[in-house]
PDBQT receptor file of N, H, CA, C and O in Angstrom, charges set to zero:
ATOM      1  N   UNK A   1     -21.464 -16.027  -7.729  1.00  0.00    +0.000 N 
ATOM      2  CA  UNK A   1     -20.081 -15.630  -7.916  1.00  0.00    +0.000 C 
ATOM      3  C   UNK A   1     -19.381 -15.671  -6.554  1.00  0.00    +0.000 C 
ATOM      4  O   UNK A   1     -19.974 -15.304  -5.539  1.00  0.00    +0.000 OA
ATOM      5  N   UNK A   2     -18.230 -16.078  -6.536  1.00  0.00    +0.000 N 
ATOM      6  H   UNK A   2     -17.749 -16.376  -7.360  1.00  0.00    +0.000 HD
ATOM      7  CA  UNK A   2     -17.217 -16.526  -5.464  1.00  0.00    +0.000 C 
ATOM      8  C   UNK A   2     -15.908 -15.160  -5.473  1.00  0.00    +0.000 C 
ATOM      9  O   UNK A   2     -15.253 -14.707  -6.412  1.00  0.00    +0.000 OA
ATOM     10  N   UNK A   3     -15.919 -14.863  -4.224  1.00  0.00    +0.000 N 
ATOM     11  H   UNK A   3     -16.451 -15.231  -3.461  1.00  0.00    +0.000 HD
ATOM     12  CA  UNK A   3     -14.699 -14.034  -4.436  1.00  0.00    +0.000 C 
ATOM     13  C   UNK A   3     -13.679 -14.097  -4.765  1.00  0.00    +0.000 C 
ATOM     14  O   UNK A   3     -13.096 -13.053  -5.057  1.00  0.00    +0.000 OA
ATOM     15  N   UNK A   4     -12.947 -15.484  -4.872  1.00  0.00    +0.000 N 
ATOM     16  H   UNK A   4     -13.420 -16.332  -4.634  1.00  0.00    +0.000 HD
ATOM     17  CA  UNK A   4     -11.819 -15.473  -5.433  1.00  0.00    +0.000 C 
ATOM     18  C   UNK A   4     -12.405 -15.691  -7.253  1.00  0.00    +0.000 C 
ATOM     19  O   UNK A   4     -11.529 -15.662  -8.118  1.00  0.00    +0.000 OA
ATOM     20  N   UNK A   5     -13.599 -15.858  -7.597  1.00  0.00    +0.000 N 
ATOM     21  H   UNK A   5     -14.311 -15.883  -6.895  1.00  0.00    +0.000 HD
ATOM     22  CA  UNK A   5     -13.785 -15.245  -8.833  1.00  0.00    +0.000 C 
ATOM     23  C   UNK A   5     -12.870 -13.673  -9.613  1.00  0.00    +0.000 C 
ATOM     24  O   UNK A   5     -12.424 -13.411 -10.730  1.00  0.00    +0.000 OA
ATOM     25  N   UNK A   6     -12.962 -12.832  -8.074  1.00  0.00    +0.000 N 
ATOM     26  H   UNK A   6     -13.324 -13.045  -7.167  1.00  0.00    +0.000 HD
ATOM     27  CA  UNK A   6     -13.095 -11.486  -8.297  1.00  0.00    +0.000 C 
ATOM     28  C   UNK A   6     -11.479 -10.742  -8.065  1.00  0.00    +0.000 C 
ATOM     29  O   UNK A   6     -11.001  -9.698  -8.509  1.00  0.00    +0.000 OA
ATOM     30  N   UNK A   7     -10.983 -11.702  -7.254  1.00  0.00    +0.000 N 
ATOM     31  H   UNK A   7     -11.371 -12.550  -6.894  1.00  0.00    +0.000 HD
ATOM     32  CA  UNK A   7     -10.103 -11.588  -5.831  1.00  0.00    +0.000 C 
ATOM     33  C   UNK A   7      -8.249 -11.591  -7.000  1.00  0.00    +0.000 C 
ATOM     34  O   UNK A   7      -8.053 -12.383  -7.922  1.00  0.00    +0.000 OA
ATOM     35  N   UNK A   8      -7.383 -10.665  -6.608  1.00  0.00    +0.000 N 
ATOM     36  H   UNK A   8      -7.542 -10.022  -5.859  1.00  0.00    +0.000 HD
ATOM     37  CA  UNK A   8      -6.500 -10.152  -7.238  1.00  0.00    +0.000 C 
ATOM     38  C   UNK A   8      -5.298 -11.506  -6.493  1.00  0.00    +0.000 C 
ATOM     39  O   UNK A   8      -5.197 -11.841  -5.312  1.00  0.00    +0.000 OA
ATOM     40  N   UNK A   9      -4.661 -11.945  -7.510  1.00  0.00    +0.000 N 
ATOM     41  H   UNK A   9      -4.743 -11.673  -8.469  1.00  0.00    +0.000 HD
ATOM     42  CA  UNK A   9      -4.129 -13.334  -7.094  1.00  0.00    +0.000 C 
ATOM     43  C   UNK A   9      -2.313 -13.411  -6.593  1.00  0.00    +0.000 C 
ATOM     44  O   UNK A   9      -1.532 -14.185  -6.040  1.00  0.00    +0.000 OA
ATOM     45  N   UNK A  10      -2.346 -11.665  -7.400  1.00  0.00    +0.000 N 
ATOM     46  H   UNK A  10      -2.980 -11.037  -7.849  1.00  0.00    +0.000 HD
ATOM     47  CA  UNK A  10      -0.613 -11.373  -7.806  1.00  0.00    +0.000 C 
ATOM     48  C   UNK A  10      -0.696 -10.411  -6.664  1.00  0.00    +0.000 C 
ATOM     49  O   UNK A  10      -1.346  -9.366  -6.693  1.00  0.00    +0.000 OA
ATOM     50  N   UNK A  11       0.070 -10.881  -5.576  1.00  0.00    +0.000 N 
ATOM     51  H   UNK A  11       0.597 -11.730  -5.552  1.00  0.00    +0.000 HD
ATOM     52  CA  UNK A  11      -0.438  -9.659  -4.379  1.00  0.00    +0.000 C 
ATOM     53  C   UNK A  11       1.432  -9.111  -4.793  1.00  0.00    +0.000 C 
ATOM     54  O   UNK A  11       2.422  -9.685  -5.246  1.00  0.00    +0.000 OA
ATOM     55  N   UNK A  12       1.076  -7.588  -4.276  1.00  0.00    +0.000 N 
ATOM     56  H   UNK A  12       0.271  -7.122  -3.908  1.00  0.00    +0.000 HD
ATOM     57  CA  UNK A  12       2.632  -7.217  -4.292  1.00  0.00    +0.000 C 
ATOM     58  C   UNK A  12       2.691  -6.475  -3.120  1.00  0.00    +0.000 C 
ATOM     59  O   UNK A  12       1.841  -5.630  -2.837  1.00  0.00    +0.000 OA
ATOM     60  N   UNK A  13       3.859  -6.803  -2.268  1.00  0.00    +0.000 N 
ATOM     61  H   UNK A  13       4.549  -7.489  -2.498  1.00  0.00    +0.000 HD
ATOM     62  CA  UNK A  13       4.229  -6.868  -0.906  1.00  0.00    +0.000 C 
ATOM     63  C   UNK A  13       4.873  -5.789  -0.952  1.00  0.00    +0.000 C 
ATOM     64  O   UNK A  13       5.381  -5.353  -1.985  1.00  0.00    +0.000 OA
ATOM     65  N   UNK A  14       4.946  -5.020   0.601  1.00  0.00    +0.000 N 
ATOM     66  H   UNK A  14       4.533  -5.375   1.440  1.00  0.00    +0.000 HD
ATOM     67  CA  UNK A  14       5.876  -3.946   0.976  1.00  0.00    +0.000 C 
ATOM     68  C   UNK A  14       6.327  -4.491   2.404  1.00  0.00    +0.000 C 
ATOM     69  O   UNK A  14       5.843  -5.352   3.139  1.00  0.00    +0.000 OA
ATOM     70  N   UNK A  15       7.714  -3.454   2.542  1.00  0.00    +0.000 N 
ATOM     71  H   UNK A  15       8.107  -2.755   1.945  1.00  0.00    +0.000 HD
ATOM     72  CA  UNK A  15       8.304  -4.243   3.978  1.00  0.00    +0.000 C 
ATOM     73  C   UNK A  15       7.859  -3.038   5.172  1.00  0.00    +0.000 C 
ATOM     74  O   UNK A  15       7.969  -1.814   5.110  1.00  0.00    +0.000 OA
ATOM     75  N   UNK A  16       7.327  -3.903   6.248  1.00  0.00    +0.000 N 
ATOM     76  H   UNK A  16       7.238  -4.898   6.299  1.00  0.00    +0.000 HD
ATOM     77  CA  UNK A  16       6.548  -2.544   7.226  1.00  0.00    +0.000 C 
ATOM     78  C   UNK A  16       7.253  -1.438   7.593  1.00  0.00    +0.000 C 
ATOM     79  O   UNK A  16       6.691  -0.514   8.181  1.00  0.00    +0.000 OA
ATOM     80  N   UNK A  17       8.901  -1.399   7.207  1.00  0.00    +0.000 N 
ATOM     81  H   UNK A  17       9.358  -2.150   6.730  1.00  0.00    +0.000 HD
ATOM     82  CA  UNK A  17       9.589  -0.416   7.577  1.00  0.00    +0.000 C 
ATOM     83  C   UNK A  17      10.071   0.508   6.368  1.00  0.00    +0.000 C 
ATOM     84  O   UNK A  17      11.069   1.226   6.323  1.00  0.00    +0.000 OA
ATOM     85  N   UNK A  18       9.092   0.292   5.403  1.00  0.00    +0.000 N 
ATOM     86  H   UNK A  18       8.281  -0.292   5.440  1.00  0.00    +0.000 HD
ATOM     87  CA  UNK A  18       9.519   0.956   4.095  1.00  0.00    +0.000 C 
ATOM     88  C   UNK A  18       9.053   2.294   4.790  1.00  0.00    +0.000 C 
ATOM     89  O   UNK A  18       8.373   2.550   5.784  1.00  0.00    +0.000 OA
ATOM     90  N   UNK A  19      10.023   3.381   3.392  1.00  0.00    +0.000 N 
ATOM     91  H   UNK A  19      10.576   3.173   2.585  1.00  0.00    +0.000 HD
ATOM     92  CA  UNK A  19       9.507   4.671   3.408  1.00  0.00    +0.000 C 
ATOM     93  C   UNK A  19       7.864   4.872   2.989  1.00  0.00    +0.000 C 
ATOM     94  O   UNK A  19       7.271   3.867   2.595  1.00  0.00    +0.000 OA
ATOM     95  N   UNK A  20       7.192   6.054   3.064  1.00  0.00    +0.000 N 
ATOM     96  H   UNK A  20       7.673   6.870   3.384  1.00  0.00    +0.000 HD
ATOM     97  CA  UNK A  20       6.110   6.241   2.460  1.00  0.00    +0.000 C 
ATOM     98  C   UNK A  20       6.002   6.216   1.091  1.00  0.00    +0.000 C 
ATOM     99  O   UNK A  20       5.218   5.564   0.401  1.00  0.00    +0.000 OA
ATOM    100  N   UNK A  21       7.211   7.300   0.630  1.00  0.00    +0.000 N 
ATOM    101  H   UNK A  21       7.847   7.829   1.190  1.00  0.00    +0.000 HD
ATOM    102  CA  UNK A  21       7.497   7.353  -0.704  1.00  0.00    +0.000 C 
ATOM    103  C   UNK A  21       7.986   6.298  -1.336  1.00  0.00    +0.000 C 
ATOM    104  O   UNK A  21       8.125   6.393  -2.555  1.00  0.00    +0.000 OA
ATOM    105  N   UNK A  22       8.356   5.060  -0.663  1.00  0.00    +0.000 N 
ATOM    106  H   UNK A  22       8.243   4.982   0.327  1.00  0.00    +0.000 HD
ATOM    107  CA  UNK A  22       9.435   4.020  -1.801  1.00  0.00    +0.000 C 
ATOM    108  C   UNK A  22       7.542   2.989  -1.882  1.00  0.00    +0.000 C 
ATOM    109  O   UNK A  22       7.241   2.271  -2.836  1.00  0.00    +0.000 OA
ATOM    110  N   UNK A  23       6.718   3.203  -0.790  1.00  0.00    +0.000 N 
ATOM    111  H   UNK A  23       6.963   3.787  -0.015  1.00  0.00    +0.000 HD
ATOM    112  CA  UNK A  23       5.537   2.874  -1.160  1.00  0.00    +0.000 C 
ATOM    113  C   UNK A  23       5.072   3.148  -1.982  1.00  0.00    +0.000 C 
ATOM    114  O   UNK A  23       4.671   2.178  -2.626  1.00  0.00    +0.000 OA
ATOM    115  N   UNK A  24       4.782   4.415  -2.554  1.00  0.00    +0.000 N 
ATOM    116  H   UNK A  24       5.108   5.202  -2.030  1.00  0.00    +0.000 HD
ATOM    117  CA  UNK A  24       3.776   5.154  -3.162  1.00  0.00    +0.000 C 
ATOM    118  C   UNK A  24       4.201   4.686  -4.574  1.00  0.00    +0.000 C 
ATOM    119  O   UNK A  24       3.529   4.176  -5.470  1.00  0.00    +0.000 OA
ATOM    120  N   UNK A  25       5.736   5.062  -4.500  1.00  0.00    +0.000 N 
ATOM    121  H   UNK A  25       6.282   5.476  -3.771  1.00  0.00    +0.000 HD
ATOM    122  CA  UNK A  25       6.535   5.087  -6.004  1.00  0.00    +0.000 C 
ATOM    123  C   UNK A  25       6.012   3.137  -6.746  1.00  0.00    +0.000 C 
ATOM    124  O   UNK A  25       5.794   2.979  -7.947  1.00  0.00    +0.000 OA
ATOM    125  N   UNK A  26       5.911   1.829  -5.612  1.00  0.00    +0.000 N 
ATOM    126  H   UNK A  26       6.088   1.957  -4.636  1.00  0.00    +0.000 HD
ATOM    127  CA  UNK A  26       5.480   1.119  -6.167  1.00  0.00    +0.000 C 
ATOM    128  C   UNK A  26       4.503   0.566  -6.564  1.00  0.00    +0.000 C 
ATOM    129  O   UNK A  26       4.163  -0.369  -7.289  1.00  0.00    +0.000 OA
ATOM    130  N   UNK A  27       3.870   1.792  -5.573  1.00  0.00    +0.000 N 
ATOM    131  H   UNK A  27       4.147   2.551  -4.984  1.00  0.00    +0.000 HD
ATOM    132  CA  UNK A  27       2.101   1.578  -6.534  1.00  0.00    +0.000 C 
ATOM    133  C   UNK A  27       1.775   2.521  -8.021  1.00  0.00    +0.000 C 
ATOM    134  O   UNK A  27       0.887   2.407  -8.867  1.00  0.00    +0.000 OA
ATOM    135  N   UNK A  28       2.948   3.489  -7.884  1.00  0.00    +0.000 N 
ATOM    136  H   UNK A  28       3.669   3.581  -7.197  1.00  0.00    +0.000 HD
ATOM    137  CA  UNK A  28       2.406   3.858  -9.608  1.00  0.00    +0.000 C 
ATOM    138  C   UNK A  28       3.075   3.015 -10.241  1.00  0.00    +0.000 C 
ATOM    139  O   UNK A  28       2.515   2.265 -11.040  1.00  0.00    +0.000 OA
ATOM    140  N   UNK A  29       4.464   2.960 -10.007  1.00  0.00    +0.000 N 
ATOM    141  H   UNK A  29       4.919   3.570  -9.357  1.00  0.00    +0.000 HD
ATOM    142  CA  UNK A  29       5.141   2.500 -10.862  1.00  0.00    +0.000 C 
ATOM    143  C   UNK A  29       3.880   0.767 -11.563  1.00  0.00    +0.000 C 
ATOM    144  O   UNK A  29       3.666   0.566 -12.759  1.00  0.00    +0.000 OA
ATOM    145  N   UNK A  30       3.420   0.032 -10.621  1.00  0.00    +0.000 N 
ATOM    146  H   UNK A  30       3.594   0.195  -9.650  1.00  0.00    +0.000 HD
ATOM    147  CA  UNK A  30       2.839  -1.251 -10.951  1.00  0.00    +0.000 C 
ATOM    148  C   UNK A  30       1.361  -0.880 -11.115  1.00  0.00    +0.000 C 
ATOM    149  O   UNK A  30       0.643  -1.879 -11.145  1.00  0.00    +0.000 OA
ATOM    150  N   UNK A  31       0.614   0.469 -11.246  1.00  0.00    +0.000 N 
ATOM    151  H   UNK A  31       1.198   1.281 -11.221  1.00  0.00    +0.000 HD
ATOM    152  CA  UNK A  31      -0.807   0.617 -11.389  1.00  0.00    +0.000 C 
ATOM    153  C   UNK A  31      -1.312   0.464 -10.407  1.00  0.00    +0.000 C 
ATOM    154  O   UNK A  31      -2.503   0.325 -10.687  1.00  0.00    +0.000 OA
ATOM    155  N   UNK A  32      -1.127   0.357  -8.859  1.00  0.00    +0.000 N 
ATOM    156  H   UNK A  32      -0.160   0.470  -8.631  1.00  0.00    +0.000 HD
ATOM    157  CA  UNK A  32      -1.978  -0.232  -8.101  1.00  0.00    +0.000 C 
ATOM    158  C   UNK A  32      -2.234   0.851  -6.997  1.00  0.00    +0.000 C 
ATOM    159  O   UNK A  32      -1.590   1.895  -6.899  1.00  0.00    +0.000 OA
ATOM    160  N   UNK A  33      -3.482   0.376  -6.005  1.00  0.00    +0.000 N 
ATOM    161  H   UNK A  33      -4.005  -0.473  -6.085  1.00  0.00    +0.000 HD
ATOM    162  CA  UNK A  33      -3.508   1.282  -4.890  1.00  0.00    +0.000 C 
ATOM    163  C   UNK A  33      -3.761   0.780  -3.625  1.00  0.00    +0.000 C 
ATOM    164  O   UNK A  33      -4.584   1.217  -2.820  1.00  0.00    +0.000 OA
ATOM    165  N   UNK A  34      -2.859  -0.351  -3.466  1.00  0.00    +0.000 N 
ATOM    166  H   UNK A  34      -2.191  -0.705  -4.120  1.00  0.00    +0.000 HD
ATOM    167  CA  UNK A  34      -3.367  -1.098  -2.708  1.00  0.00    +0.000 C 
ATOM    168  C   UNK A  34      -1.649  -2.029  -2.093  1.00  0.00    +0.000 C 
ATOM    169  O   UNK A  34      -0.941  -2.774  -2.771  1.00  0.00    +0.000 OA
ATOM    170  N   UNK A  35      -1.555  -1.827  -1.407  1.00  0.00    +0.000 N 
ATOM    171  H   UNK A  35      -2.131  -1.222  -0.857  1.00  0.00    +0.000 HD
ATOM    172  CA  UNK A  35      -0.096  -3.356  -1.194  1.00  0.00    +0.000 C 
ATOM    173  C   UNK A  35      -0.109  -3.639  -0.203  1.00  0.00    +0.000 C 
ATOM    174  O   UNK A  35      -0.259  -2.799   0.685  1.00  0.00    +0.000 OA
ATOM    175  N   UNK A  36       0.044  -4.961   0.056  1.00  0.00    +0.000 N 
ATOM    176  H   UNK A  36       0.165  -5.644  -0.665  1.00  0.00    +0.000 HD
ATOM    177  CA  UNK A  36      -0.191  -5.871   0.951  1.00  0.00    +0.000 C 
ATOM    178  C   UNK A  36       1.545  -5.584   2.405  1.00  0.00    +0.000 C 
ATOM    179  O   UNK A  36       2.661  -5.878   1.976  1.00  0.00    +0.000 OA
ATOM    180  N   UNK A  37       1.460  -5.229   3.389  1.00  0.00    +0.000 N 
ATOM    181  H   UNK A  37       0.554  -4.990   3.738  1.00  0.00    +0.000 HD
ATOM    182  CA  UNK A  37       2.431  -5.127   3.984  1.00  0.00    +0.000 C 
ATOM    183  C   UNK A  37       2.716  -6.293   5.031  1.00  0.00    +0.000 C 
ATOM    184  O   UNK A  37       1.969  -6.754   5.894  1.00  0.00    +0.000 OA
ATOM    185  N   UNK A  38       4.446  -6.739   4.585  1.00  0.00    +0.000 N 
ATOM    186  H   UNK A  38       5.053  -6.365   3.884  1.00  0.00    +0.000 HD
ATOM    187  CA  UNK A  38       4.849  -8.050   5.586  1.00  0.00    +0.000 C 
ATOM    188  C   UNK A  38       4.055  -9.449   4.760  1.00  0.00    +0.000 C 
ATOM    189  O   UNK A  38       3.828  -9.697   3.576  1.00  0.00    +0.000 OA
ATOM    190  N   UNK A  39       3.842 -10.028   5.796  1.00  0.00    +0.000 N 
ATOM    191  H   UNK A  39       4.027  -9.826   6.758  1.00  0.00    +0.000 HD
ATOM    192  CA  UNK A  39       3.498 -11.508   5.240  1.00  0.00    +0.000 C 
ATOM    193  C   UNK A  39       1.813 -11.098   5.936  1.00  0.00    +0.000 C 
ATOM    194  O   UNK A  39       1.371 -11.424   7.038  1.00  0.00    +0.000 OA
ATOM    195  N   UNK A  40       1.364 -10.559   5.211  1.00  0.00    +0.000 N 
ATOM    196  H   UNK A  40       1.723 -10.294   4.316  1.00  0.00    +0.000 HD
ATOM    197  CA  UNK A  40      -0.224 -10.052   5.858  1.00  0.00    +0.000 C 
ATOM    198  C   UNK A  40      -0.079  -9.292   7.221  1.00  0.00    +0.000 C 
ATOM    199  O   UNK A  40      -0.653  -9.901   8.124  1.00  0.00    +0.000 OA
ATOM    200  N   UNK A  41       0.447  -8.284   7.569  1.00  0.00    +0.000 N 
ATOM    201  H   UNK A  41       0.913  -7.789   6.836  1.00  0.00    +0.000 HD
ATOM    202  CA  UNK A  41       0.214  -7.916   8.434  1.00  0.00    +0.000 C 
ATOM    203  C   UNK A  41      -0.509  -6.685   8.625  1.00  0.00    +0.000 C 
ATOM    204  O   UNK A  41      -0.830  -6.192   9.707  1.00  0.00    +0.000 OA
ATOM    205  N   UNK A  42      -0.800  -6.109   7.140  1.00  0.00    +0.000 N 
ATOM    206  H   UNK A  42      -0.539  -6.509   6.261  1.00  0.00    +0.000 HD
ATOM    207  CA  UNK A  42      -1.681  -5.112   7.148  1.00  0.00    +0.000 C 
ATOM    208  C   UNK A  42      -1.648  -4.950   5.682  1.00  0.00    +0.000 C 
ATOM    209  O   UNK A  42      -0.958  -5.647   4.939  1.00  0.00    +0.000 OA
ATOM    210  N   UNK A  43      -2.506  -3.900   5.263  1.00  0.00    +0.000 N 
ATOM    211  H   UNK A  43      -3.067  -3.334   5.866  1.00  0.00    +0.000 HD
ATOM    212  CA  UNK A  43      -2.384  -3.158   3.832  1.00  0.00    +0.000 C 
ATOM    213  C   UNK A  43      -2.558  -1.909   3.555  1.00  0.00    +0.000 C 
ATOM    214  O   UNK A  43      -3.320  -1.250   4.261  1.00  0.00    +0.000 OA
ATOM    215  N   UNK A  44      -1.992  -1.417   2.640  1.00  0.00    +0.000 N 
ATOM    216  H   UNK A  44      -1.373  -1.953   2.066  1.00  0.00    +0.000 HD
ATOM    217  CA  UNK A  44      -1.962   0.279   2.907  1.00  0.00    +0.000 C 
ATOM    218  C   UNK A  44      -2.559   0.414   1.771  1.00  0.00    +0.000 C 
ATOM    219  O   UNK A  44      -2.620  -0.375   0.827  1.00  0.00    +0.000 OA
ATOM    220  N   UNK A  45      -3.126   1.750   1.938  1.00  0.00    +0.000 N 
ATOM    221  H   UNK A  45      -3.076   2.390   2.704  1.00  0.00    +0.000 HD
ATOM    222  CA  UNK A  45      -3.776   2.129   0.404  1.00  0.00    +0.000 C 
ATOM    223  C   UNK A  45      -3.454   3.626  -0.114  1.00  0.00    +0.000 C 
ATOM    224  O   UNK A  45      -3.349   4.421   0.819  1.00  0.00    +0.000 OA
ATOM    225  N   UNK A  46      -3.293   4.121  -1.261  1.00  0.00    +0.000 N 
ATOM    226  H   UNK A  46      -3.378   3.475  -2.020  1.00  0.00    +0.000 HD
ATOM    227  CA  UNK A  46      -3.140   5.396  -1.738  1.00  0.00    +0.000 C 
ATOM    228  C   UNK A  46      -3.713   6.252  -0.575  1.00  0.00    +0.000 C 
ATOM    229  O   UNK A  46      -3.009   7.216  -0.276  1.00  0.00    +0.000 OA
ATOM    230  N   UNK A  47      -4.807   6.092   0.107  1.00  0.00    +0.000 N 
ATOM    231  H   UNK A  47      -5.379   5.308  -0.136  1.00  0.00    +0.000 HD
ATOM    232  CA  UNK A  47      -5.255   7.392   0.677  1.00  0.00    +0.000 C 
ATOM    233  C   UNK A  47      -4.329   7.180   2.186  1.00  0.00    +0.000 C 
ATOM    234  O   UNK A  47      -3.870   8.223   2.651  1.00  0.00    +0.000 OA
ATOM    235  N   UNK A  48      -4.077   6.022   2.870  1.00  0.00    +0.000 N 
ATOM    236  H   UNK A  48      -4.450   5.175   2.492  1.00  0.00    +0.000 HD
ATOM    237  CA  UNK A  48      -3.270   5.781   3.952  1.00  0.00    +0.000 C 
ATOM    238  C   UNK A  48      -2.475   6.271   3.572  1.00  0.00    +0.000 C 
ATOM    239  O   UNK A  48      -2.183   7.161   4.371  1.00  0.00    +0.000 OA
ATOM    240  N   UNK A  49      -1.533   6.279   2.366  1.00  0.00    +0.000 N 
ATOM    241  H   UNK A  49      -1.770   5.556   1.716  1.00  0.00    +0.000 HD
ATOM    242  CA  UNK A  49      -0.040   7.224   2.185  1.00  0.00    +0.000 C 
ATOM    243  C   UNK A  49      -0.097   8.398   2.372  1.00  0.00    +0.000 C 
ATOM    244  O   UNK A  49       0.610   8.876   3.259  1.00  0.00    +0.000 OA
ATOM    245  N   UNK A  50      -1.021   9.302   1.541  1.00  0.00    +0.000 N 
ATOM    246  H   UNK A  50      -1.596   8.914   0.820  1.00  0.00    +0.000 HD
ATOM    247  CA  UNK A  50      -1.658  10.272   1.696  1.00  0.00    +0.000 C 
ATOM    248  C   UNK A  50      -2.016  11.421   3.030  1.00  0.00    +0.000 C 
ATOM    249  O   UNK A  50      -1.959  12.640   3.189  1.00  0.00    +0.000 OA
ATOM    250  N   UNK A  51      -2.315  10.505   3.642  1.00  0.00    +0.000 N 
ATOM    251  H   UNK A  51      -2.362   9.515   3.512  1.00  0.00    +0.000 HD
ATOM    252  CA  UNK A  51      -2.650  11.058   4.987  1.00  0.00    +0.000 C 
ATOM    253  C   UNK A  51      -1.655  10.585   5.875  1.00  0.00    +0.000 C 
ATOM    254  O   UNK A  51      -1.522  11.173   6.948  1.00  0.00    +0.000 OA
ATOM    255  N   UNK A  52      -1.031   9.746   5.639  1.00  0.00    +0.000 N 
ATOM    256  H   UNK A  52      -1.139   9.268   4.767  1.00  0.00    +0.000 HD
ATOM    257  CA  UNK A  52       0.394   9.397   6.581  1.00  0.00    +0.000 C 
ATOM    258  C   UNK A  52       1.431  10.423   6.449  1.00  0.00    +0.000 C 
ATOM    259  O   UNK A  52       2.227  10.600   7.371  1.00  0.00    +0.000 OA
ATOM    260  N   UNK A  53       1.487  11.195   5.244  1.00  0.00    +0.000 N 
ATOM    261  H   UNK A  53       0.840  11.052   4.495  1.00  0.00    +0.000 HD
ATOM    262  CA  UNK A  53       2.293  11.651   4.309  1.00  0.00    +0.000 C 
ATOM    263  C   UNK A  53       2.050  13.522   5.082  1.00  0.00    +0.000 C 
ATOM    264  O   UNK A  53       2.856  14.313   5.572  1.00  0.00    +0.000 OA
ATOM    265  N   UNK A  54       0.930  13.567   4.903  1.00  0.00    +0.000 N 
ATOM    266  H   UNK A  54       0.276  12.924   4.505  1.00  0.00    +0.000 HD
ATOM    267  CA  UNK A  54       0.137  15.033   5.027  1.00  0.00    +0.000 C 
ATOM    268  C   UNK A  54      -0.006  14.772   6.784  1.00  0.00    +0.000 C 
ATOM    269  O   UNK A  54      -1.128  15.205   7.050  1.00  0.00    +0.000 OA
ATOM    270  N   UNK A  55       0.635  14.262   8.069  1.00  0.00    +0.000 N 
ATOM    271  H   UNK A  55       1.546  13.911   7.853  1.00  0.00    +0.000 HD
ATOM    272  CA  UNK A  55       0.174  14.531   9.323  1.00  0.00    +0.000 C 
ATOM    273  C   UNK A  55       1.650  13.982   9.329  1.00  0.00    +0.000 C 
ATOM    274  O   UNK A  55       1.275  13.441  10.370  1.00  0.00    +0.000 OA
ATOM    275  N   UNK A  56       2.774  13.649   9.205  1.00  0.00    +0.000 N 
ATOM    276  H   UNK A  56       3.078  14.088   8.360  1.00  0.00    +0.000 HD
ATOM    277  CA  UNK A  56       3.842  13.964   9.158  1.00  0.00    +0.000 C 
ATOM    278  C   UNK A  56       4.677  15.348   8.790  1.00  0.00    +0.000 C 
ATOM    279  O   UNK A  56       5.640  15.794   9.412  1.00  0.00    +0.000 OA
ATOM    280  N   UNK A  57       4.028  15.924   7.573  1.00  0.00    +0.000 N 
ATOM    281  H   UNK A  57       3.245  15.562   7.068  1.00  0.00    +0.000 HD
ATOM    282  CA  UNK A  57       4.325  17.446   7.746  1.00  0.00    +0.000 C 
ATOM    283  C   UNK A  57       3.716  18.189   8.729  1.00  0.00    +0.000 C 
ATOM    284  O   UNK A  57       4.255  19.235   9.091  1.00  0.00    +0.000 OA
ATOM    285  N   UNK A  58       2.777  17.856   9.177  1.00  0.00    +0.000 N 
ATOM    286  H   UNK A  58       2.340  17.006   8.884  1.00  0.00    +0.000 HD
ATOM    287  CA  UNK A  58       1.782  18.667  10.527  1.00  0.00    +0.000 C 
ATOM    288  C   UNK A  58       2.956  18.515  11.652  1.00  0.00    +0.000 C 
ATOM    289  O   UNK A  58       3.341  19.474  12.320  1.00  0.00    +0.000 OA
ATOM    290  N   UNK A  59       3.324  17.581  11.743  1.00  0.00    +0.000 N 
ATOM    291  H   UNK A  59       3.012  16.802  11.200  1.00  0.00    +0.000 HD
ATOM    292  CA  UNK A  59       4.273  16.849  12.889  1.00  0.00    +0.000 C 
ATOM    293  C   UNK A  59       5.427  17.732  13.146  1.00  0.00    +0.000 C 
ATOM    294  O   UNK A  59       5.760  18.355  14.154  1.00  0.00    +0.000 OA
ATOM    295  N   UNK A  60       6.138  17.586  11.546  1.00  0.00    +0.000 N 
ATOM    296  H   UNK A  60       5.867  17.081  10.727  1.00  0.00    +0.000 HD
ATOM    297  CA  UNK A  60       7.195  18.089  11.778  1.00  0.00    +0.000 C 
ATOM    298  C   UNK A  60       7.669  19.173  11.472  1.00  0.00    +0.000 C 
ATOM    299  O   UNK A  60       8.806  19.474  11.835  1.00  0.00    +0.000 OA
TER     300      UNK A  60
């Protein structure tokens, strides 16, 4: 088996200067926990929001 066997084909993008929340909101809203940020320049995941989310209130 080949990974793009496995490998998710419909990537859905965020812009690196999005909010946390306009993130989060498009991973429930589309089922996912995972979005690809920029043209590959990173990817965030439910628990990165999470903890981005929770050391921003520490912050501020």
């Amino acid at each position: 088996m080949k990974i793009r066997d496995v490998m998710t084909k419909e990537l859905i993008k965020s812009n690196p200067d999005s909010e946390l929340e306009d993130a989060m909101k498009i991973m429930i809203t589309k089922g996912i926990r995972r979005l690809v940020v920029g043209d590959l320049l990173g990817i965030v995941t439910v628990r990165d929001l999470v903890y981005g989310w929770l050391e921003g209130k520490k912050a501020g």
